[in-house]
C-alpha positions in Angstrom: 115.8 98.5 179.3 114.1 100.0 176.2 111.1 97.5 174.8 113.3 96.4 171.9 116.7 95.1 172.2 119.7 97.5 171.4 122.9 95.0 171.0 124.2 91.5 171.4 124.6 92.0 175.3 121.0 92.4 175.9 120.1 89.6 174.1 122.5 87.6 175.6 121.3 88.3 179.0 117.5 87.6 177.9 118.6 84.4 176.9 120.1 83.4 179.5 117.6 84.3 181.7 115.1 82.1 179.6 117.8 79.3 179.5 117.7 79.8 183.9 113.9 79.6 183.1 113.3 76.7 181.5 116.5 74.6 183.0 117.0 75.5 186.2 113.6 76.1 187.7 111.5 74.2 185.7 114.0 71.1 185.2 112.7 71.1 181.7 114.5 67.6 179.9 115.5 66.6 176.2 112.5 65.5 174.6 110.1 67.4 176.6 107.5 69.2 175.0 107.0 72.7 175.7 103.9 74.7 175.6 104.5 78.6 175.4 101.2 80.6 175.2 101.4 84.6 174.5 98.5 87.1 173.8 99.1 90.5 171.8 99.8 91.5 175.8 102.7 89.7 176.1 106.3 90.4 175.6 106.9 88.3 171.8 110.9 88.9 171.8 110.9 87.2 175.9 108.3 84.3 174.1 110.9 83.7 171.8 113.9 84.0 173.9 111.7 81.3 175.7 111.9 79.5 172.9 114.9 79.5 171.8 116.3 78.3 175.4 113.6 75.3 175.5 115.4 74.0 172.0 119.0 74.2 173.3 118.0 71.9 175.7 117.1 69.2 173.2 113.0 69.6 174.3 110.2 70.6 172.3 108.7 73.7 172.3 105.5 75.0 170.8 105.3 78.6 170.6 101.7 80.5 170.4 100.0 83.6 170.3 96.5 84.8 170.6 94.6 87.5 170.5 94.4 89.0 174.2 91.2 89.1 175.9 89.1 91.8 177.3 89.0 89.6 180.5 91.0 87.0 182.6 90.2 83.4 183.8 86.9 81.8 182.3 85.6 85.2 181.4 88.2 85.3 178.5 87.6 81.7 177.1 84.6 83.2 174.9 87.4 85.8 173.4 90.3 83.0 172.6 90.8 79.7 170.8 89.7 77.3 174.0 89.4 74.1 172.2 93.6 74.4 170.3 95.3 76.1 173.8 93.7 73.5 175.5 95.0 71.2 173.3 98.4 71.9 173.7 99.1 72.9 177.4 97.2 69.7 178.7 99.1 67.3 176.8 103.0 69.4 176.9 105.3 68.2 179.8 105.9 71.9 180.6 103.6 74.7 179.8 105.3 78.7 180.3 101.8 81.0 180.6 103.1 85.0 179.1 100.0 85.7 178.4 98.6 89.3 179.8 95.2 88.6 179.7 95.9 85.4 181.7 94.4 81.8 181.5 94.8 80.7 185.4 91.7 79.3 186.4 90.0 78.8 183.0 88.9 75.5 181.9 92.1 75.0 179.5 93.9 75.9 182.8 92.3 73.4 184.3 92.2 70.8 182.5 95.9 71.2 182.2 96.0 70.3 185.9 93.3 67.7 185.8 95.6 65.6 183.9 98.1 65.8 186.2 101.1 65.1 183.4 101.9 69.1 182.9 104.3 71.5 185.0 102.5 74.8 184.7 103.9 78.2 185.6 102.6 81.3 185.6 104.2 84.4 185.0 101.4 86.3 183.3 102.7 89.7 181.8 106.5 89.1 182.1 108.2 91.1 180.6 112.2 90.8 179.4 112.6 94.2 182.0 111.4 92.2 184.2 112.3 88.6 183.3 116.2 89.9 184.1 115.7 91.7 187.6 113.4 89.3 189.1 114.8 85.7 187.3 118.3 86.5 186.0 119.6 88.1 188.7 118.2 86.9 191.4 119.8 83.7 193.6 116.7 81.6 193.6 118.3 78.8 196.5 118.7 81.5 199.2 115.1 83.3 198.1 113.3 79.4 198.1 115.3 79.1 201.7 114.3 82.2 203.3 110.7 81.3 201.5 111.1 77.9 203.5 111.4 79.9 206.7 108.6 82.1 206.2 106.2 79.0 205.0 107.4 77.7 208.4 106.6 80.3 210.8 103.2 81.1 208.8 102.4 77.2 209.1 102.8 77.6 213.1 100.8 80.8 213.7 96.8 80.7 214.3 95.6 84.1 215.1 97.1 86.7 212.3 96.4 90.8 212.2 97.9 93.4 210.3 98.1 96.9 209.6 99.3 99.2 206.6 99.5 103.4 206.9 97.3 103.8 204.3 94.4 102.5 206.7 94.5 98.6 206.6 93.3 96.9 209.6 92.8 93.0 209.2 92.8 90.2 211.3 91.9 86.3 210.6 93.0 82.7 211.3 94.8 80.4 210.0 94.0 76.4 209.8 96.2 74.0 210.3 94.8 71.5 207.6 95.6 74.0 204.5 98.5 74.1 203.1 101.3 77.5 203.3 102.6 77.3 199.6 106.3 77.8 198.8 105.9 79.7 195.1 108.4 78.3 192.1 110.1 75.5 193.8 109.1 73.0 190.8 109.2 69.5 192.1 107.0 67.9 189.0 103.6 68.5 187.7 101.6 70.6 189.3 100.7 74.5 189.5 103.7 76.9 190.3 104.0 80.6 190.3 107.6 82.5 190.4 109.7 82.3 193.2 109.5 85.6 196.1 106.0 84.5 196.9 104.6 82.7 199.4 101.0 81.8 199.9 97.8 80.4 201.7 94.3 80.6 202.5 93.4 81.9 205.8 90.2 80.0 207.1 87.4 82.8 204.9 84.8 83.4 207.4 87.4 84.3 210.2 88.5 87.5 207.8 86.9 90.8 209.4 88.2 94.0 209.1 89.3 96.6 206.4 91.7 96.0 203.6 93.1 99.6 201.7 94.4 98.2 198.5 97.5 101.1 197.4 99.8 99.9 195.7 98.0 98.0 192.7 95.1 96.1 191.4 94.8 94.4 188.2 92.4 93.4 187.0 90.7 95.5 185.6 93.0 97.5 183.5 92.0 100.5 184.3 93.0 100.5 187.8 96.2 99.0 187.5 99.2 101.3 189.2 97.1 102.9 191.7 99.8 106.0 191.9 98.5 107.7 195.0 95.1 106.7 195.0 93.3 103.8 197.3 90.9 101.2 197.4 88.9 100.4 200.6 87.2 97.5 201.1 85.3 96.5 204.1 85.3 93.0 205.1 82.9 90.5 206.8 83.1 87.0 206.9 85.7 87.1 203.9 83.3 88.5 201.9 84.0 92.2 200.8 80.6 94.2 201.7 81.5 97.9 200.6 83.5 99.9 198.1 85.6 103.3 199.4 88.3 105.2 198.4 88.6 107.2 195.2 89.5 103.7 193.1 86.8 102.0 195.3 83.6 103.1 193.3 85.8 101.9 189.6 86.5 98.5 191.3 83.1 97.4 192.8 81.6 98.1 188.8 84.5 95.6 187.3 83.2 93.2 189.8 79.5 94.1 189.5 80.1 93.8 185.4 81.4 90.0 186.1 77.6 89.3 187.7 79.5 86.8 189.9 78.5 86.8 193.4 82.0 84.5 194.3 84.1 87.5 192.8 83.6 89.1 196.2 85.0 86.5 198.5 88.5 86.6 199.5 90.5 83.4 198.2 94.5 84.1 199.4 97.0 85.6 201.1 100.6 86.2 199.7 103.7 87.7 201.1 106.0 89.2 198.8 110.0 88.4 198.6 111.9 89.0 195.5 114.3 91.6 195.7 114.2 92.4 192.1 110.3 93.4 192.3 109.4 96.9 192.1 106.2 98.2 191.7 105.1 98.7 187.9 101.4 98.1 187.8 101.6 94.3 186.5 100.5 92.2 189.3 103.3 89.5 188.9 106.0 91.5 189.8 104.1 93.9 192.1 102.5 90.8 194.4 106.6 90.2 194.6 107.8 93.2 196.3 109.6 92.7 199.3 107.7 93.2 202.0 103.9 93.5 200.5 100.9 91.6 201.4 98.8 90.7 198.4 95.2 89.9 198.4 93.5 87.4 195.7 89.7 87.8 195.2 87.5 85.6 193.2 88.4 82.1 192.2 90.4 80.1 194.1 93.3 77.3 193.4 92.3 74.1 194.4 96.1 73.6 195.6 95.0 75.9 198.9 93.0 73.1 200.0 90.1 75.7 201.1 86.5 76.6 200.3 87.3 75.8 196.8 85.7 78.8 195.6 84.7 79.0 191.9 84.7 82.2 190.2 84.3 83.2 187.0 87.7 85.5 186.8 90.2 86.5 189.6 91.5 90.3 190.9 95.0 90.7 192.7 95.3 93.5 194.9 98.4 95.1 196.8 98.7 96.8 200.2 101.8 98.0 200.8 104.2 98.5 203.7 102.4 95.9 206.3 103.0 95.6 209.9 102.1 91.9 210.3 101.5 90.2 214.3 101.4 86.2 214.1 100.0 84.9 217.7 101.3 88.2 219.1 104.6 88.0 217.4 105.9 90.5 215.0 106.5 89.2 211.1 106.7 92.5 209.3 107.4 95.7 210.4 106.5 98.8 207.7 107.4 96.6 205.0 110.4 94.5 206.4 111.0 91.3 207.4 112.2 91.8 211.4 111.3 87.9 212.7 114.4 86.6 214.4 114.8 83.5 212.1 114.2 85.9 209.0 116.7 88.7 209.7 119.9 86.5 209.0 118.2 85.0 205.7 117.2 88.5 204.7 120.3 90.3 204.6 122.1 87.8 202.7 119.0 88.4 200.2 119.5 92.0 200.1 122.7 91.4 198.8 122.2 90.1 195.4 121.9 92.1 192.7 118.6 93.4 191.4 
């Protein structure tokens, strides 16, 4: 799909694909009111599509755009209008985050969820590309079920280890006091991401090994797509303790230029499951492939029920084609899902379009 719409059929199916959006995952009601936040990032005709959908439901919407930020998290809030977004996500019913230069984990973020009133997703960077393979035409019951059965397994399994080809070597444990999240099943306010993710936080200090991040990182923008090159990063304790690889040097000075100590703790663990996903370079769809493992650096949601690690910005990085052992037991093999109770869930999965 070109970045602008060509004819009535594209637009059609970008609306609709807002209308799934905003009525069928986030159960959005007449008279609710709608926060939709954009940056100069973000894709204005999908915010509007947004829009438009929201109205047609009878709710509210609020549509606005900002100047994007050099940075992410609270290391943007010094770059964007704090005191008006806050305004207006933490008292809406729904808030839709398109920003690319995202506000998850900023103070507007949070006070959003400190209110507890507000259903918050994010889907930093979506694009309408995007918005159609990995929302429009994608069967979101069977992905949430097969998520269901992986948040099942993972909840079960103690000792975890896996591998990658580009040199990944990782093991850590699991607790069974913190939650394994099931991403865009919307239930009410509360912090959801899209759907074909699931996620926890493995117990920190049990993480030892090496992580090579290939497929992407972002931020900072100028890793992004890695296209061939890698990022090593040696780990102790959940902490990362040294830089390798020909993207490794580019990473540790983002993180350096932060001067936050916290940015080098490991906060999460994702498992990616939408079969729409490819990988472009923008870390919502790419954490989404099927088959990935993601790692999230830097600050941490509160809904993991961890460490509760505050940092002042977060980084999302991508290792691709995992082999991953629960207890022994073999999860992922080279980037598919071979567990016995996945295999049946998968291939019904594999056949929707996208």
């Amino acid at each position: 799909m070109s970045d602008r719409l060509t004819n009535s059929e594209d637009s059609s199916l970008i609306y609709n694909t807002a209308l799934k959006l905003v009525r069928d995952i986030l159960k959005t009601k007449e008279g609710y009111e709608v926060a939709i936040t954009s940056d100069t990032e973000s894709d204005w005709e999908l915010a509007q599509a947004v829009e438009r959908a929201t109205s047609s439901l009878g709710a509210k919407p609020i549509l606005i755009r900002t100047k994007a930020s050099p940075y992410v998290g609270r290391a943007a809030e010094p770059y964007i209008p704090v005191n008006g977004l806050t305004g207006s996500v933490a008292n809406s019913d729904v808030w839709v985050e398109l920003n690319g230069k995202w506000l998850l984990y900023s103070s507007i973020y949070e006070e959003a969820i400190r209110r507890k009133h507000t259903r918050y997703i994010c889907l930093v960077g979506l694009n309408r590309d995007m918005a159609v393979r990995c929302i429009g035409n994608v069967d979101v019951p069977r992905i949430l079920e097969f998520q269901k059965a992986l948040q099942a397994i993972t909840e079960r399994s103690h000792k975890m280890r896996y591998t990658t080809p580009g040199g990944t070597d990782v093991t850590f444990e699991n607790s069974s006091d913190r939650p394994v999240l099931v991403e865009g099943d919307v239930a009410g306010p509360g912090e959801y991401m899209l759907f074909g993710q699931v996620d926890w936080a493995p117990v920190e200090e049990s993480i030892q090994g090496t992580i090579v991040f290939d497929g992407s990182v972002n931020p900072p923008d100028e890793l992004g797509l890695l296209n061939g090159r890698a990022i090593k990063l040696q780990v102790k304790d959940g902490r990362v303790i040294s830089f390798a690889g020909d993207g490794g040097a580019a990473y540790e000075k983002w993180l350096a230029s932060l001067k936050d100590d916290n940015m080098y703790r490991l906060a999460h663990l994702s498992y990616g499951c939408n079969p729409g996903a490819k990988l472009t370079g923008n870390v919502l769809e790419d954490e989404r492939i099927w088959g990935t493992l993601e790692w999230g650096l830097g600050n941490q949601s509160e809904g993991f029920r961890a460490k509760n690690i505050r940092a002042i910005s977060h980084s999302d990085g991508i290792t691709l084609r995992p082999s991953l052992w629960a207890d022994g037991e073999l999860i992922i093999r080279n980037g598919a899902y071979v567990h016995p109770e996945l295999l049946e869930l998968g291939s019904k999965i594999a056949k929707v379009p996208g």
